[in-house]
N, C-alpha and C positions, 0 to 999 in steps of 0.2 A: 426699738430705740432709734432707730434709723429714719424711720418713718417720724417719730416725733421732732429729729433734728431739723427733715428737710424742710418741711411745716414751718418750722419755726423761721427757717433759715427766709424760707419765701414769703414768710409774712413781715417780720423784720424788715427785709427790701421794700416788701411795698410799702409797709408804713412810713418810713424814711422817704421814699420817694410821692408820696402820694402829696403834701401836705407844697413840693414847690411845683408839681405840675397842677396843682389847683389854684394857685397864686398866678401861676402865670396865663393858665388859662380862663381864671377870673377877670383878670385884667384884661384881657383882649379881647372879653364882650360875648364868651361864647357859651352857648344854652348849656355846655357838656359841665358846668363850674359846678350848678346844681346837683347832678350826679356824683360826681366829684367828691363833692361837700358831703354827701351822703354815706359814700364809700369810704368817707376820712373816721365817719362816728362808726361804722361799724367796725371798721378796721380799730380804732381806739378803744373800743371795749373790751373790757370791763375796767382795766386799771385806768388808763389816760381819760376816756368816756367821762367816768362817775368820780372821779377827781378823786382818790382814794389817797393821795399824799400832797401837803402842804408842796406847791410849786416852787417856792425860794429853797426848800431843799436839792433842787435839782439846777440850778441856774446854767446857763450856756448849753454846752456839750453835755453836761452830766445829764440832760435829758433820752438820754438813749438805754439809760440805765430803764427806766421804770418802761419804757419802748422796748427794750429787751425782755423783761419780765411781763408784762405783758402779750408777745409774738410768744413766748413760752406755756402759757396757759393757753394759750390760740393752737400753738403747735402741739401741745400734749392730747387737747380737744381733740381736735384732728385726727390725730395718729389713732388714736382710739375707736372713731368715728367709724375709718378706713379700715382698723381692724376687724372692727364688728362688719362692715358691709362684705369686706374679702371672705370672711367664715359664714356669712350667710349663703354667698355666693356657690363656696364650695360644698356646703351643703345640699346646695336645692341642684347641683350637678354629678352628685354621688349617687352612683349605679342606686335604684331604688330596691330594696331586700323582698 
């Protein structure tokens, strides 16, 4: 559970933050925008991505709602990912019988 919190928690931040350092660094001319821009659609997938809810429903700030719910599927992802590779781990390190 923990492991799905922090996921979430770190994906959250970057989303939030990814979207004005690519504005800013669009605007200043520099090759890293493209990257950027890239790292914005995967970080938006699959909720914000594929546009899964009418936008006027979220207007201003309530945009953080479906950015929320979205780093939550990221973070659950995740978590699960990490548990599966931790139990492989400790598997292929357990004294052989």
């Amino acid at each position: 559970m923990l492991a799905a919190f922090l996921w979430t928690a770190v994906h959250f931040l970057a989303s939030v933050l990814i979207v004005p350092a690519t504005l800013k660094i669009g605007a200043a001319g520099s090759g890293l925008a493209g990257l950027l821009t890239e790292a914005t659609r995967v970080l938006y997938f699959p909720i914000l991505g594929l546009a899964l809810y009418p936008r006027h429903w979220f207007p201003g700030r309530w945009i953080y709602i479906p950015i929320a719910g979205n780093s939550l599927v990221w973070g659950l992802g995740l978590a699960a990912v990490t548990l599966a590779l931790l139990a492989l781990y400790r598997r292929s390190r357990a004294p052989k019988r």
